[in-house]
C-alpha positions in Angstrom: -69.2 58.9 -97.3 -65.5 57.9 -96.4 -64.7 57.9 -92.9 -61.4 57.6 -91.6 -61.3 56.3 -88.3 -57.5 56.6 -86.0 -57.1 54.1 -83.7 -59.7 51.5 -84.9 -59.2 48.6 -82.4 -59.3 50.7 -79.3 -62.6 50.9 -77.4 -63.8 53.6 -79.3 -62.7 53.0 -82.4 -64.3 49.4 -82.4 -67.4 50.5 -81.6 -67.8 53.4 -84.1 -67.4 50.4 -86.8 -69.8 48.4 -85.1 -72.3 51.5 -84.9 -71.4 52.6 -88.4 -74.5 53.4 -90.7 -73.9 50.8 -93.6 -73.5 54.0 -95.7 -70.0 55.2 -94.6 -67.1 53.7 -95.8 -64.6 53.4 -93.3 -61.1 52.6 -93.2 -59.3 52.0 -89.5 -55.4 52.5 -88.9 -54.2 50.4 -86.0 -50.8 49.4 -84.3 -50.0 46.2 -82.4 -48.6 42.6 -83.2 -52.3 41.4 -84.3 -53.0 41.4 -87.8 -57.1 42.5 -88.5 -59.4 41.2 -91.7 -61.3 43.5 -94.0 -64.6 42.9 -94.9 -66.6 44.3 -97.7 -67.1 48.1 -95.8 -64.1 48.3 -93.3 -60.5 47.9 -94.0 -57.8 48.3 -91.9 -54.3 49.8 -92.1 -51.4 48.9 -89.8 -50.0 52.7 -89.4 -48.1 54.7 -86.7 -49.6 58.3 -86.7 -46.3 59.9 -86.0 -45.5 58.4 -89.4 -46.3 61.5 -91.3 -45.3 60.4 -95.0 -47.2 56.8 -94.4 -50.5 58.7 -93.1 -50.0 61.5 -96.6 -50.2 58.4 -98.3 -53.4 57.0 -96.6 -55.0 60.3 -97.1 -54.1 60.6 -100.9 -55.0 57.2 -101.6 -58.5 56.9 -99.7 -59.3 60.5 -99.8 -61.8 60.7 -96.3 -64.3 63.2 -96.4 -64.1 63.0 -92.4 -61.5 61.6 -89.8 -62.3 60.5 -86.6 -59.5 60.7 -84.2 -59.0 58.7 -81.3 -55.8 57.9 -80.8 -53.7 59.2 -77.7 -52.1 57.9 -74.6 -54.7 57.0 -72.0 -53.2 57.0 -68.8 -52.0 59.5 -67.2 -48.8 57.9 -65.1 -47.8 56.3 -68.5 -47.4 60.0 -69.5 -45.7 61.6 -67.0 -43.0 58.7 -67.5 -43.1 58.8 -71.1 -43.3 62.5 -71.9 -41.6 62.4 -75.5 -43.3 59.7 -76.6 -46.7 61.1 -75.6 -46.0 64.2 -77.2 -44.9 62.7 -80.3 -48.4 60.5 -80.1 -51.0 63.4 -79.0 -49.5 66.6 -80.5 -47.3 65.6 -83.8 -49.3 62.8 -84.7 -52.5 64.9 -84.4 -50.6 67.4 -86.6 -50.0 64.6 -89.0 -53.7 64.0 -89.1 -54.3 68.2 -89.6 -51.9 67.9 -92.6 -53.6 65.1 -94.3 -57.3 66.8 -93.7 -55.9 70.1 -94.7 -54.8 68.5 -97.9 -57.9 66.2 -98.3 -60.5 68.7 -97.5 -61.4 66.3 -94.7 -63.4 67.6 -91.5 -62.0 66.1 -88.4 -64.0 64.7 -84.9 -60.6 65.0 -82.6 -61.4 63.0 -79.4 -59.9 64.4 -76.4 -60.8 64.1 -72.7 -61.8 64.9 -69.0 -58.5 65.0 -68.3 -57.9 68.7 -69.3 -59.8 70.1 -66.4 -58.9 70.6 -62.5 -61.6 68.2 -60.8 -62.4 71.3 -58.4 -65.4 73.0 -60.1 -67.4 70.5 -61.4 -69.7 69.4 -63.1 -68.1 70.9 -65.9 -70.3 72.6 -69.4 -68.1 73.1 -72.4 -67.5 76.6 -71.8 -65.7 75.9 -68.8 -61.8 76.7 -68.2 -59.4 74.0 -68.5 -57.0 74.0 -66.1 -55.2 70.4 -66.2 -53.5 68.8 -62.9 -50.8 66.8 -65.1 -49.2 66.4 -68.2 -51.5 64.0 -69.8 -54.1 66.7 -69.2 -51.9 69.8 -70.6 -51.0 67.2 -73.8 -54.8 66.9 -74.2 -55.4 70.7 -74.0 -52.6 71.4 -76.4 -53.2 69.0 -78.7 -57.3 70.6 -78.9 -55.5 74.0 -79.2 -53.7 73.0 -82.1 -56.7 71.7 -83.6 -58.6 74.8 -82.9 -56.2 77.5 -84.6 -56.1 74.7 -87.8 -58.4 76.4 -89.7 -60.1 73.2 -90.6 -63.5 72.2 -89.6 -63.6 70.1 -86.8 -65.7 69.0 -83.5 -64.0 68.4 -80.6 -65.4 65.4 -78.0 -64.5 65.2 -74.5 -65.6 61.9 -73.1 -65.5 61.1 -69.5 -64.8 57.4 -68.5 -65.7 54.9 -70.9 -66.2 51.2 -70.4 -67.9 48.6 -72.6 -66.6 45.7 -74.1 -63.3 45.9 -75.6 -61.3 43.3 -77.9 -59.2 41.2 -76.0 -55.9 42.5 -77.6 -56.5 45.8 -76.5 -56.6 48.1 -73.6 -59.2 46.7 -71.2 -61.2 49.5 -69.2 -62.4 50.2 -65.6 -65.3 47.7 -65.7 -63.9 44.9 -67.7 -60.8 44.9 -65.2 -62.9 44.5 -62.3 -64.9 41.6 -64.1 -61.7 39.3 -65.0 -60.9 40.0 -61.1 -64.5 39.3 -59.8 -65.0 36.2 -61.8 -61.4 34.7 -60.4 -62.8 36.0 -56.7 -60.2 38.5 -56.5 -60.5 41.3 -54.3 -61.0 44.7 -56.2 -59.8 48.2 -55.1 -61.2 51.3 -56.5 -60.9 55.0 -55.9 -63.6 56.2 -54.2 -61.9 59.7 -54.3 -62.5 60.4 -58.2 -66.0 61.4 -59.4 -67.2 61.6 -62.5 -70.5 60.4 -65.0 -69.3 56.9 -66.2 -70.1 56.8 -70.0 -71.1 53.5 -71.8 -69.1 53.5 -75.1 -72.0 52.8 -77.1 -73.2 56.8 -76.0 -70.3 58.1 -77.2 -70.1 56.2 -80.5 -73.6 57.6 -80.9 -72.5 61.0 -80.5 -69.5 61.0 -82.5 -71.9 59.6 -85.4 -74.3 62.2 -85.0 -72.0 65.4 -85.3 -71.0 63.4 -88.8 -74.5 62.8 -90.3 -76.0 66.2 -89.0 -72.4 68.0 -89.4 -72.4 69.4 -86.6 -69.1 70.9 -85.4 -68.9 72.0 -82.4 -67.5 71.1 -78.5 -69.4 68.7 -77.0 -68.9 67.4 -72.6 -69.7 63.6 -73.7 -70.9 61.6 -70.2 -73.3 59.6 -68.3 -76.5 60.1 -66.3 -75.4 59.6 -63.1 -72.3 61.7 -60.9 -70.6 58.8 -58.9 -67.2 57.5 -57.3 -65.4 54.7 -59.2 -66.6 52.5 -56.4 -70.0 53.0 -57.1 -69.7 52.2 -60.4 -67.8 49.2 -60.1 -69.9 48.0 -57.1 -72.7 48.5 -59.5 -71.5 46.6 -62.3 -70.9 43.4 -59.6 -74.6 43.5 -58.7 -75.7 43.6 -62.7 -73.4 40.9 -63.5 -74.4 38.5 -60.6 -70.9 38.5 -58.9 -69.8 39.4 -55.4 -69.9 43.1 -54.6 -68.2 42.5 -51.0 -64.9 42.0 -53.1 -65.0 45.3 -54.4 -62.9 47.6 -51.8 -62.9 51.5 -51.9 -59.7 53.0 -51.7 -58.4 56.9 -52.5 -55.5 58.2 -54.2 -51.9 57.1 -53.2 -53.0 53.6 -52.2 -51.8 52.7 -55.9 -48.6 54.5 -55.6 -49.8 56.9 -58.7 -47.1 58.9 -60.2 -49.2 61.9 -60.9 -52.4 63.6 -59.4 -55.6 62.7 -60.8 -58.5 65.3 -60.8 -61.1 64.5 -57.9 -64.2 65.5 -59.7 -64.9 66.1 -63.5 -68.0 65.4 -64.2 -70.3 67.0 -66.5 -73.0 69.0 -67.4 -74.8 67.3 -70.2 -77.1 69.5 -71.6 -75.0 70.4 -74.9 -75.0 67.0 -75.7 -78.4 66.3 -75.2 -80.3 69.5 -76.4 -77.6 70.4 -79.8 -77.2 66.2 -80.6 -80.1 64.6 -79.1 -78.0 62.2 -77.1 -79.7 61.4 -73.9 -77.6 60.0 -71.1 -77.7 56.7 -69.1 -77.8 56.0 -66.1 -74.9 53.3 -65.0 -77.1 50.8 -64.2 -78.9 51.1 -67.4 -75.4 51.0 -69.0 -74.4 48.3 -67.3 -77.6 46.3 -68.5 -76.3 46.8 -72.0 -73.2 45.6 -71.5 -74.2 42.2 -69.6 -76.8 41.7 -72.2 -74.3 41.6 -75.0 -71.6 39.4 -73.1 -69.7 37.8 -75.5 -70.0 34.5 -76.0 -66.4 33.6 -75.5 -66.1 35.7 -72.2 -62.9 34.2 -71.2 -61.2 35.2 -74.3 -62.2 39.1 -74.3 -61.2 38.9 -69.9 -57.8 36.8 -70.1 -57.1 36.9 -73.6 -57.2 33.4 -73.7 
């Protein structure tokens, strides 16, 4: 099967290709100033998603039978000051990807977020309103709407926070930000205001994988075992690495000087994703484990970029 995959370098992206059955054929469109190698079953194309004629030819030429979508803005202050931009990324460019599966006959797995609900009525089962705080949540919403009145068949996955290791070029995450600090004996602040179920990429890879192979589209809550602070969860991931927990600091909301409001609590119900795709959720310190046990070997390179 032919998989396209949106965003391939990012932290999802990489780890759907490194949890691809050896069946699919993938190809992976990224954007940056890094060039990536193909090997025998993933290639990679350097493509912007709002270019809609350079994505029609993507689609004609490798003809996906299913496109997973991950690209988007990821932070929310980023898209409050940038609201053309992140409209152009999350709702045209997803409408470029509708086009090309419309023309392909390709199902589409359209990753969205937590960020489309209000943090007040958690934890949160698929069926529950959205009712985002701030624009990146509303681009998220619209952005599944259009992909909802498509007419194409498509899943839609809401993670909750990822972390797990990213490459070194890319967008680091919660827990590998607190690392590069810890190991440089930095002091680490972290909301202790926002709740959610941290989610180990390598969950949500699975996930996305099994509503391809069992074709199963549908909405699916993706998150962790356990309904913590950020705190916690960085605290935690001190302790599993060996480092010093006493330089992680709790802190809430403002102390960053935050453009926007983030939700408080949106953490999930996962019985959808456990019962319909046989996903069972991890605790953080059994997610942690998994991380620390596949360190890289050239640690310093995927923390500093060195």
């Amino acid at each position: 099967m032919r998989i396209l995959i949106t965003g391939g370098t990012g932290l999802l992206g990489k780890t759907l290709i490194e949890k691809g059955d050896s069946r699919y054929e993938i190809m992976a469109t990224y954007l940056g100033s890094y060039g990536m190698k193909d090997t025998a079953r993933i290639k990679y194309k350097k493509l912007d998603i709002r270019d809609r004629e350079g994505l029609r030819g993507l689609f004609g030429f490798f003809k996906p039978e299913a496109v997973i979508h991950t690209v988007s803005v990821g932070s929310p202050d980023f898209a409050e000051k940038n609201k053309e931009y992140t409209r152009e990324v999350d709702v045209m460019g997803t409408g470029n990807i509708l086009q090309g599966c419309n023309e392909s006959g390709s199902k589409l797995v359209y990753i969205s977020s937590n960020g489309i609900y209000a943090g007040n009525k958690a934890p949160y089962a698929e069926t529950d309103k959205a009712e985002p705080v701030n624009y990146y949540g509303k681009i998220k919403l619209e952005s599944e709407k259009i992909v909802e009145k498509s007419g194409i068949t498509h899943a839609i996955v809401r993670p909750i926070l990822l972390y797990g290791w990213n490459h070194h070029f890319e967008r680091q995450n919660i827990v590998t930000i607190a690392l590069r600090k810890l190991l440089r004996n930095e002091i680490v602040n972290v909301y202790e205001d926002v709740i959610c179920n941290p989610l180990l990429v390598n969950c949500c890879a699975e996930a996305v994988w099994r509503i391809i192979d069992r074709e199963i589209y549908q909405v699916f809550n993706i998150g962790g075992q356990d309904i913590v602070n950020i705190y916690q969860l960085v605290e935690t991931a001190s302790e599993v690495f060996g480092l010093d927990s006493s330089l992680v600091k709790p802190v809430r909301q403002g102390f960053f000087k935050e453009m926007v409001k983030r939700p408080l609590n949106t953490s999930y119900l996962t019985d959808k994703m456990e019962s319909v795709l046989g996903v069972i959720p991890l605790s953080i310190r059994e997610g942690l484990e998994i991380m620390r046990k596949s360190t890289p070997k050239n640690l310093s390179e995927y923390l500093y970029g060195e």
